[in-house]
N, CA, C and O atoms as a printed pandas DataFrame, in Angstrom:
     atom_number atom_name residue_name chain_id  residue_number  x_coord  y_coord  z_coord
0              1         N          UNK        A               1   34.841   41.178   55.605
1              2        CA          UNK        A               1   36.206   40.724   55.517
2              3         C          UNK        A               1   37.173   41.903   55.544
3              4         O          UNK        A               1   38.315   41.749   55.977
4              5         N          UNK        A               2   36.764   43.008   55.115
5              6        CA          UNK        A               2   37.691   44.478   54.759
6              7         C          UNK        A               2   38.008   44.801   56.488
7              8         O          UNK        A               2   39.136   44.744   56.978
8              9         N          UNK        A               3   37.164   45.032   57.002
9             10        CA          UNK        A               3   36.814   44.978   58.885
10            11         C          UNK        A               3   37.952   44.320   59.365
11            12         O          UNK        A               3   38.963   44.834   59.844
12            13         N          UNK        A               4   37.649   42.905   59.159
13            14        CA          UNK        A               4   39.027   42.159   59.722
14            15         C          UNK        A               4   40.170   42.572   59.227
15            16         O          UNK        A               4   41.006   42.695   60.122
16            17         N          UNK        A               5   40.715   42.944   57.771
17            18        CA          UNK        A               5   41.920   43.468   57.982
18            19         C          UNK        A               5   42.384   44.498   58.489
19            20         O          UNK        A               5   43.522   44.583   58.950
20            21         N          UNK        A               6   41.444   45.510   58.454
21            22        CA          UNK        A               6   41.305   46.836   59.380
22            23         C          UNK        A               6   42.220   46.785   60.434
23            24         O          UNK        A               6   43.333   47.292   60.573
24            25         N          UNK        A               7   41.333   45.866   61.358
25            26        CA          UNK        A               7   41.845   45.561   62.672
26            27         C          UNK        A               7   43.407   44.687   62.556
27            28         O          UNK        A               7   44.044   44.623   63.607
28            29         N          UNK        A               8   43.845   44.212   61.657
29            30        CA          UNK        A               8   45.237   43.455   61.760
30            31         C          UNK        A               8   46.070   44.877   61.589
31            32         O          UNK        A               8   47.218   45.184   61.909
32            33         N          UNK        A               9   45.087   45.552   61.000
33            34        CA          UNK        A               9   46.582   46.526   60.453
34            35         C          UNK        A               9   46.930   47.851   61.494
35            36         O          UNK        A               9   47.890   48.611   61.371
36            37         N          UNK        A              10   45.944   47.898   62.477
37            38        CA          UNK        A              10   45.652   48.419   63.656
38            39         C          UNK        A              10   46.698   47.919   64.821
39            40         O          UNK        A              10   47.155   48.546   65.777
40            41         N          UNK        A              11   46.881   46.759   64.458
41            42        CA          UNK        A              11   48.009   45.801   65.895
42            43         C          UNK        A              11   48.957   45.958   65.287
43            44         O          UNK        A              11   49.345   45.900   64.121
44            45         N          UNK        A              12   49.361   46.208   66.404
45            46        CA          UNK        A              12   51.331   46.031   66.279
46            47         C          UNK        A              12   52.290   45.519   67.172
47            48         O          UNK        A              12   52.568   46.124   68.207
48            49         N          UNK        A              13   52.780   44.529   66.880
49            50        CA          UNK        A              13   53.739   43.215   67.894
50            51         C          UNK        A              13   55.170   44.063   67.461
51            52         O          UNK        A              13   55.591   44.747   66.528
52            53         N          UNK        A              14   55.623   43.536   68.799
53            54        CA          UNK        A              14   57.037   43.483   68.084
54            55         C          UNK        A              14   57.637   42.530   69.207
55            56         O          UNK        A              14   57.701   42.923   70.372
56            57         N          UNK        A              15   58.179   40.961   68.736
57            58        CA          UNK        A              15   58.601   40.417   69.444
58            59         C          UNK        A              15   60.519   40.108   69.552
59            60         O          UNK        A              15   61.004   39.936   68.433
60            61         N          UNK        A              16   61.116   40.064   70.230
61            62        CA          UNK        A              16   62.915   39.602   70.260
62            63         C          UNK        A              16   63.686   38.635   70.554
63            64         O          UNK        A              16   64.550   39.194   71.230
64            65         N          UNK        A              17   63.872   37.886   70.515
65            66        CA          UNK        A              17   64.842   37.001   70.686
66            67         C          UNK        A              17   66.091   36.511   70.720
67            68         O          UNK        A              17   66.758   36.078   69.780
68            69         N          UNK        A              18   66.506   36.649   72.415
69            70        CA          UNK        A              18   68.024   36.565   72.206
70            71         C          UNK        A              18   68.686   37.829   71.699
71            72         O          UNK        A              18   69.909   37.877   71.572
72            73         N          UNK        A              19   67.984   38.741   71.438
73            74        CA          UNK        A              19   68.798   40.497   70.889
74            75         C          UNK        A              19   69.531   40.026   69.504
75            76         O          UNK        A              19   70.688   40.412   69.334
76            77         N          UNK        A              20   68.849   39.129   68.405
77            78        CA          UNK        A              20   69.152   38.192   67.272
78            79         C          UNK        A              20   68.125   38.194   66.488
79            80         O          UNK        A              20   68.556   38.374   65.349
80            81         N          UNK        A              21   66.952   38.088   66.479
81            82        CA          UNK        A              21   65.815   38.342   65.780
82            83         C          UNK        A              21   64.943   38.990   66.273
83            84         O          UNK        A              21   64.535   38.700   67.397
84            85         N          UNK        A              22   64.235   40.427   65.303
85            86        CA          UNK        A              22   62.878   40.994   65.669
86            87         C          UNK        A              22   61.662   40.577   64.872
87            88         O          UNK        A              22   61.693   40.696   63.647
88            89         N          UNK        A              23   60.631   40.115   65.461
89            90        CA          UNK        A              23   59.702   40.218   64.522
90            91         C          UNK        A              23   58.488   40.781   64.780
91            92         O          UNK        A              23   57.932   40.654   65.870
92            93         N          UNK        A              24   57.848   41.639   63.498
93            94        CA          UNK        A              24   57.078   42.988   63.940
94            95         C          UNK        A              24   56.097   42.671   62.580
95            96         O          UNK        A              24   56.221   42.338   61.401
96            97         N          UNK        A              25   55.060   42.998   63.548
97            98        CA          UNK        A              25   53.517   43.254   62.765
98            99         C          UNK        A              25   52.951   44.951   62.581
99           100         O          UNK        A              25   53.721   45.780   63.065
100          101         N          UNK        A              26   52.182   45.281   62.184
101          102        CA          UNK        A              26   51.955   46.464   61.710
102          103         C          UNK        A              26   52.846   47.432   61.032
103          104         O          UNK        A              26   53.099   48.556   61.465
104          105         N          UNK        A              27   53.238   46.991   60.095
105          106        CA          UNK        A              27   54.575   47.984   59.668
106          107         C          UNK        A              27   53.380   48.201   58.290
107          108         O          UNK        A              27   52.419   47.562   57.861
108          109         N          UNK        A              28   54.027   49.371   57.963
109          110        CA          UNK        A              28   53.544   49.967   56.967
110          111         C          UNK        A              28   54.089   50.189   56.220
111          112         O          UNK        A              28   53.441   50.121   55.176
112          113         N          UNK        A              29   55.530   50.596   56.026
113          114        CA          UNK        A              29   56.483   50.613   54.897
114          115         C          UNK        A              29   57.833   50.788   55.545
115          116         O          UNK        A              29   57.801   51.414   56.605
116          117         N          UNK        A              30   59.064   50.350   55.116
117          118        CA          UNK        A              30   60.596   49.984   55.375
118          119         C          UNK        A              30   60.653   51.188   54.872
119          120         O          UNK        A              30   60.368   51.120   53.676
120          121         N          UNK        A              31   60.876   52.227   55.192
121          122        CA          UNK        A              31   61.567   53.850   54.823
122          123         C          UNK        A              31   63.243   53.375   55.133
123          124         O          UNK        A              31   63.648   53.465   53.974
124          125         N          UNK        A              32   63.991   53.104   55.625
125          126        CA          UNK        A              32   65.471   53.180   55.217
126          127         C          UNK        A              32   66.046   52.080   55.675
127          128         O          UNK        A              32   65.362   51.827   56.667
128          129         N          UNK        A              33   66.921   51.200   55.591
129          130        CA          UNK        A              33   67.765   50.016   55.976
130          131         C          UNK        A              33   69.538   50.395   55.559
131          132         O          UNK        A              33   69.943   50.839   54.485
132          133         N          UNK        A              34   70.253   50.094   56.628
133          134        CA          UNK        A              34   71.480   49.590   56.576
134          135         C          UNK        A              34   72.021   48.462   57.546
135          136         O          UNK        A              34   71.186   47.965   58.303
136          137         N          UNK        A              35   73.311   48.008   57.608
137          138        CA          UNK        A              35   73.669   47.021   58.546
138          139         C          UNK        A              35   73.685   47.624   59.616
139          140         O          UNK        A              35   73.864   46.781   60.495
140          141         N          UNK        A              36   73.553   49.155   60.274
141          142        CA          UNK        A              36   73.518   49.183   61.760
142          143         C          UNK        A              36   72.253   50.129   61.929
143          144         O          UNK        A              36   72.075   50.644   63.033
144          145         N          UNK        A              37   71.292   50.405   60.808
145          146        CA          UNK        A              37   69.699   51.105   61.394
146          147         C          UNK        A              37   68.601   50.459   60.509
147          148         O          UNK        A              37   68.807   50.303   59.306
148          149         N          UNK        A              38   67.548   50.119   61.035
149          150        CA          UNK        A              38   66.270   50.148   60.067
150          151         C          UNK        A              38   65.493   50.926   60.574
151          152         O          UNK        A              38   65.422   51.141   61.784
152          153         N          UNK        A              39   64.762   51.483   59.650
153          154        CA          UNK        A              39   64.089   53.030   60.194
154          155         C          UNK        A              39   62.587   51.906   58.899
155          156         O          UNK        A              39   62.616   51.369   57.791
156          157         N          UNK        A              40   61.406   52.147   60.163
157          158        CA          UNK        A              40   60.368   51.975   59.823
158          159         C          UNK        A              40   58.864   52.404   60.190
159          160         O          UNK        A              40   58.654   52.538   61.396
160          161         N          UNK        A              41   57.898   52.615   59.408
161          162        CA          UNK        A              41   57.167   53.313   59.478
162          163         C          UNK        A              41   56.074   52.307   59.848
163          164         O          UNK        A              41   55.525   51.487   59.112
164          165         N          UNK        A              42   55.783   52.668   61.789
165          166        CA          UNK        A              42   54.217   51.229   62.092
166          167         C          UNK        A              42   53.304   52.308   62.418
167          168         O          UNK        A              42   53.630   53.495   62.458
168          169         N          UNK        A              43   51.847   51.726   62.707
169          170        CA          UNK        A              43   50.767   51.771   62.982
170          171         C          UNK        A              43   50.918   52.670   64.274
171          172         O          UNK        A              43   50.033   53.457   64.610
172          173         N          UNK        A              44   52.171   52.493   65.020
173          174        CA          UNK        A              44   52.363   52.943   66.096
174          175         C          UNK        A              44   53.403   54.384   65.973
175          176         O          UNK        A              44   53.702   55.138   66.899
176          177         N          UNK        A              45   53.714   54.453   64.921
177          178        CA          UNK        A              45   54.266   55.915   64.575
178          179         C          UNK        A              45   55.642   55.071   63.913
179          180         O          UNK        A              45   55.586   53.967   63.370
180          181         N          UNK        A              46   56.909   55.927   64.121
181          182        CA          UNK        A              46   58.453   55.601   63.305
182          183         C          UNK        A              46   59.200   55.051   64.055
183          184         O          UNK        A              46   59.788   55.541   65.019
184          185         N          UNK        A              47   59.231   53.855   63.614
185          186        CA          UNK        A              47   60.340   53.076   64.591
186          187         C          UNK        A              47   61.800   52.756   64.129
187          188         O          UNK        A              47   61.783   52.209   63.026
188          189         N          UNK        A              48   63.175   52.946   64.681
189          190        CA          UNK        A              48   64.339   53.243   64.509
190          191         C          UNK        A              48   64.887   52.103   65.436
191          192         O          UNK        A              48   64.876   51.960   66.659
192          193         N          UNK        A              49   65.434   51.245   64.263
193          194        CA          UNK        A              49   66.163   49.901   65.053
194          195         C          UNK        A              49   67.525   50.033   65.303
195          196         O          UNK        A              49   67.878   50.558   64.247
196          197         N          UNK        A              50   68.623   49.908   66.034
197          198        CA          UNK        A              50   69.550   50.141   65.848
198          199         C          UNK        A              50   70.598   49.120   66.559
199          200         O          UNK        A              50   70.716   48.760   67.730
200          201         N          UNK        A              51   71.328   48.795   65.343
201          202        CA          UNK        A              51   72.601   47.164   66.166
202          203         C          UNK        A              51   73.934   47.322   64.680
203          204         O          UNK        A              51   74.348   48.206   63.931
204          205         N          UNK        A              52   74.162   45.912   64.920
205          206        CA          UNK        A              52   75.018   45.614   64.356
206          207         C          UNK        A              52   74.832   44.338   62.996
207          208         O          UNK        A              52   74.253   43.298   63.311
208          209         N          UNK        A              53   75.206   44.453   61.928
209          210        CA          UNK        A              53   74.945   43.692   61.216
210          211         C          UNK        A              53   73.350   43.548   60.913
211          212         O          UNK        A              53   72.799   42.492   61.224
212          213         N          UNK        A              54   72.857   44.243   60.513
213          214        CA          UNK        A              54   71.737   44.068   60.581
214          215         C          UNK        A              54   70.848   43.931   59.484
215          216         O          UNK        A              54   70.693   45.016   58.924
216          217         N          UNK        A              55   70.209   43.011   58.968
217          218        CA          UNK        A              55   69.120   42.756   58.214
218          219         C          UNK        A              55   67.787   41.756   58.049
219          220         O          UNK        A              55   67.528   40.659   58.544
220          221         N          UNK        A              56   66.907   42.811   56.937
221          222        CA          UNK        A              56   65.634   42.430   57.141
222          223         C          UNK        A              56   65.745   40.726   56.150
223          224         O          UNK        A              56   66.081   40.418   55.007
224          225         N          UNK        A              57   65.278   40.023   57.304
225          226        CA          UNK        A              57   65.266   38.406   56.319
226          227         C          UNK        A              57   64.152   38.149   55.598
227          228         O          UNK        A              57   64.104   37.584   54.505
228          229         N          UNK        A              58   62.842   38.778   56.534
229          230        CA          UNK        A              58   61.564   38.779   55.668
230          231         C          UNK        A              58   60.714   39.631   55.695
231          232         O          UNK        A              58   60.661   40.185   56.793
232          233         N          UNK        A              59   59.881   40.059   54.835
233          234        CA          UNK        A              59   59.054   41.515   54.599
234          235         C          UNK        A              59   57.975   41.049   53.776
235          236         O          UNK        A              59   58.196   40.424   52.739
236          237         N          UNK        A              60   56.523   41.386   54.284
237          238        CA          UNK        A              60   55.391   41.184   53.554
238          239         C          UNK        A              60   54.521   42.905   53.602
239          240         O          UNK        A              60   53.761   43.233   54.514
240          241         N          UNK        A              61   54.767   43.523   52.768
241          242        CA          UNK        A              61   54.190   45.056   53.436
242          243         C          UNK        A              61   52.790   44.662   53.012
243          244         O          UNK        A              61   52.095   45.651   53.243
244          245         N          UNK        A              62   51.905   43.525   52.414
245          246        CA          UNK        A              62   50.886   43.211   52.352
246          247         C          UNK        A              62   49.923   42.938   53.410
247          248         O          UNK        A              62   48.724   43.184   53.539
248          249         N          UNK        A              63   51.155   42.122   54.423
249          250        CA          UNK        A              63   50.705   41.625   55.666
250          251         C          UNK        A              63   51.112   42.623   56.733
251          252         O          UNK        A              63   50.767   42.393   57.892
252          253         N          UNK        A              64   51.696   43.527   56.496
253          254        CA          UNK        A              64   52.463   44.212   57.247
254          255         C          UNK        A              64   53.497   43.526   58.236
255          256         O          UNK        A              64   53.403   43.827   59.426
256          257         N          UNK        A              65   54.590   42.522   57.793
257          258        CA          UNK        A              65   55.060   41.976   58.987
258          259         C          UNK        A              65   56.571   41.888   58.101
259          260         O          UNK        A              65   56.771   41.702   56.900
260          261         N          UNK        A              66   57.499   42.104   59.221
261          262        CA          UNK        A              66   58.875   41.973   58.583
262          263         C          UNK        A              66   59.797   41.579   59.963
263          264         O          UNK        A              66   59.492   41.795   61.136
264          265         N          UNK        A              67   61.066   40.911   59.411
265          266        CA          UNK        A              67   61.505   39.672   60.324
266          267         C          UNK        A              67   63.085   40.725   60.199
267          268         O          UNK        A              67   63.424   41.401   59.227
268          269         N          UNK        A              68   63.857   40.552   61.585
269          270        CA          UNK        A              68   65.173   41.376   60.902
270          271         C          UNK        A              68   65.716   40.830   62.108
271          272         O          UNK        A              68   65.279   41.047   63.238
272          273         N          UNK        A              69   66.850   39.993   61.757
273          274        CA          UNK        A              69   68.282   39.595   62.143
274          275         C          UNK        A              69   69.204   40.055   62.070
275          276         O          UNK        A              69   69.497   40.504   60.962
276          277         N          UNK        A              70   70.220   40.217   63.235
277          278        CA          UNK        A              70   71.592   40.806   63.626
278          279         C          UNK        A              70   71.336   41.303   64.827
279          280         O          UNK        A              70   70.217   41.328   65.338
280          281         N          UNK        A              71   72.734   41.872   65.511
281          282        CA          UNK        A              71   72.557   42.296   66.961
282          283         C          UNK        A              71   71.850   43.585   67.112
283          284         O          UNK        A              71   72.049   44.629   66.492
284          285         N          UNK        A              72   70.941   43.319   68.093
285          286        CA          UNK        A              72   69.792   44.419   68.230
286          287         C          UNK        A              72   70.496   45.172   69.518
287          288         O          UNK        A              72   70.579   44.688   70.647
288          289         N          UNK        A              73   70.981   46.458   69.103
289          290        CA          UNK        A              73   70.956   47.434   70.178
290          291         C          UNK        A              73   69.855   48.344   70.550
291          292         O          UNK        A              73   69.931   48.681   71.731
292          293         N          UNK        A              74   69.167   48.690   70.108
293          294        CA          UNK        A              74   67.978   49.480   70.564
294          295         C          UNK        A              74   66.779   49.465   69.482
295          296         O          UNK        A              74   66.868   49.009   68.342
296          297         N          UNK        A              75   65.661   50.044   70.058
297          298        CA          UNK        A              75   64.149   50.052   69.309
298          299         C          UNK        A              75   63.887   51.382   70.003
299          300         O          UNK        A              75   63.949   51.510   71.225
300          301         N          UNK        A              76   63.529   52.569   68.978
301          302        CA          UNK        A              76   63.310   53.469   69.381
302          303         C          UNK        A              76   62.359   54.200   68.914
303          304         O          UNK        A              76   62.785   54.572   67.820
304          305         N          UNK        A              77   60.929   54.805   69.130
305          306        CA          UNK        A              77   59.735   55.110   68.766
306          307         C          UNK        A              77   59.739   56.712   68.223
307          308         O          UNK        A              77   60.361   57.476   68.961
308          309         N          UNK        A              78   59.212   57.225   67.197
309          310        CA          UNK        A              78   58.915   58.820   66.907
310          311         C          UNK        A              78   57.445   58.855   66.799
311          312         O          UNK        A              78   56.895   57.789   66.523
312          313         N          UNK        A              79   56.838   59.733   66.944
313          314        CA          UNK        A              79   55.269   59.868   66.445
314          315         C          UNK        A              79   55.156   60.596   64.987
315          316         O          UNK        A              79   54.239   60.537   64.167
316          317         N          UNK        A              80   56.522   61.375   64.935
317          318        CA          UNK        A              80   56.680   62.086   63.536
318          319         C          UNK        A              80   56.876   61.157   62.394
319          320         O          UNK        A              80   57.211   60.000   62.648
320          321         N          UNK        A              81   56.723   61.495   61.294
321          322        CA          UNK        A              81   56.750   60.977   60.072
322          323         C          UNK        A              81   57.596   61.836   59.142
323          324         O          UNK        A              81   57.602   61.772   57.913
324          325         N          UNK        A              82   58.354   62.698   59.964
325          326        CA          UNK        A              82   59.556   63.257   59.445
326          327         C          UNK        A              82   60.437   62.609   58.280
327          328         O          UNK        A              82   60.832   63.282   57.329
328          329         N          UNK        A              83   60.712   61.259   58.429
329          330        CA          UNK        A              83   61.262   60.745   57.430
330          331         C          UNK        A              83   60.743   60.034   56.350
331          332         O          UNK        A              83   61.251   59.154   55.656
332          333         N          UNK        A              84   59.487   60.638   56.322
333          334        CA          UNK        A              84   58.562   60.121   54.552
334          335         C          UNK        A              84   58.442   61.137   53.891
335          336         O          UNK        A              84   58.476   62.317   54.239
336          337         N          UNK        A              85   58.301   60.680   52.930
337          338        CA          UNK        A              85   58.698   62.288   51.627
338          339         C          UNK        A              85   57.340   62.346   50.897
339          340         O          UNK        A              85   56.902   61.252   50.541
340          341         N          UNK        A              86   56.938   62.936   50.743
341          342        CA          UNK        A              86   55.378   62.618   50.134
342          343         C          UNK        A              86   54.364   61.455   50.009
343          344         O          UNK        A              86   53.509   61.265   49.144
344          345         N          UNK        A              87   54.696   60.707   51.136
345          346        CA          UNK        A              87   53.774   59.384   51.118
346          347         C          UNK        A              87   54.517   58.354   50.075
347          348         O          UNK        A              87   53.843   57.416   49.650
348          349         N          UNK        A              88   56.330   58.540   49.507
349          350        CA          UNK        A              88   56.881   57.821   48.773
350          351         C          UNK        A              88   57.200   56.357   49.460
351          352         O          UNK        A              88   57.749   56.354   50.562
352          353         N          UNK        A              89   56.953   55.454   48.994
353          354        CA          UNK        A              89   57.465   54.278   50.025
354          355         C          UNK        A              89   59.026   54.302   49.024
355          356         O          UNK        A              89   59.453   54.948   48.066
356          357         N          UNK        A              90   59.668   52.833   50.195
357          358        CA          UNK        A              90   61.203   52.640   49.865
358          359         C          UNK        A              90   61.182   52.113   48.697
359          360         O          UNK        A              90   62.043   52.385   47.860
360          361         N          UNK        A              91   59.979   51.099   48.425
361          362        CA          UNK        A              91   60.367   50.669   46.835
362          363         C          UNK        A              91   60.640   52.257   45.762
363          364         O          UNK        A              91   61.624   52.750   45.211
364          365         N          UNK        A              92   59.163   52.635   45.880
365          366        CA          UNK        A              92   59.375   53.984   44.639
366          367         C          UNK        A              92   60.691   54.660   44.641
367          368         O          UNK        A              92   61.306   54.712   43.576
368          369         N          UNK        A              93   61.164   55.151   45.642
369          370        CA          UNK        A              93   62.273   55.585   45.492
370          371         C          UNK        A              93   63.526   55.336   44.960
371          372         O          UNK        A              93   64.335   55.967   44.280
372          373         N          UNK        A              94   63.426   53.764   45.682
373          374        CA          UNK        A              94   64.521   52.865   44.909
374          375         C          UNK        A              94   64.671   52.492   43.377
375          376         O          UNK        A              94   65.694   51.942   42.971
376          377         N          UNK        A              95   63.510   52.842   42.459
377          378        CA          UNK        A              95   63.337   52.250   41.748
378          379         C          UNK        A              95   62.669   53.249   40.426
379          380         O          UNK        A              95   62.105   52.910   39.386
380          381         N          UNK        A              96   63.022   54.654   41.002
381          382        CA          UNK        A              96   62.559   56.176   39.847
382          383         C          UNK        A              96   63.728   56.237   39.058
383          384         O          UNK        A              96   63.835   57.092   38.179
């Protein structure tokens, strides 16, 4: 059973709709949110959302999947992990 989640946490979707909703599998942790960036950390390296009005409606970092509404201007990929600070996720930080 450990195997199978392996492999979920290995994939990474990211589907759009209408430039109004994203929804994305393999995320690993929400490193920063405002109404015009979400900066997140997938399976596939750092991904940098960028629009207008923008927020996350749903987030399971269990499942790795998070849902984010508002106008989507761009999706933009890093391989760096430049913006994690010692392996801190957004909760810890938020919450020292």
């Amino acid at each position: 059973m450990e195997e199978k989640q392996d492999l979920t946490q290995k994939s990474h979707k990211l589907s759009m709709n209408n430039r109004r909703t994203a929804l994305l599998t393999g995320i690993n942790d929400v490193l920063s949110f405002d109404p015009n960036e979400v900066l997140l950390d997938t399976v596939q390296g750092t991904l940098m959302i960028r629009g207008e009005d923008l927020h996350v409606s749903r987030l399971s970092i269990e499942k790795g999947e998070v849902d984010i509404d508002g106008k989507i201007n761009s999706f933009s990929y890093t391989d760096s992990n430049g913006f994690v600070k010692n392996g801190e996720t957004l909760f810890s930080r938020l919450f020292k």
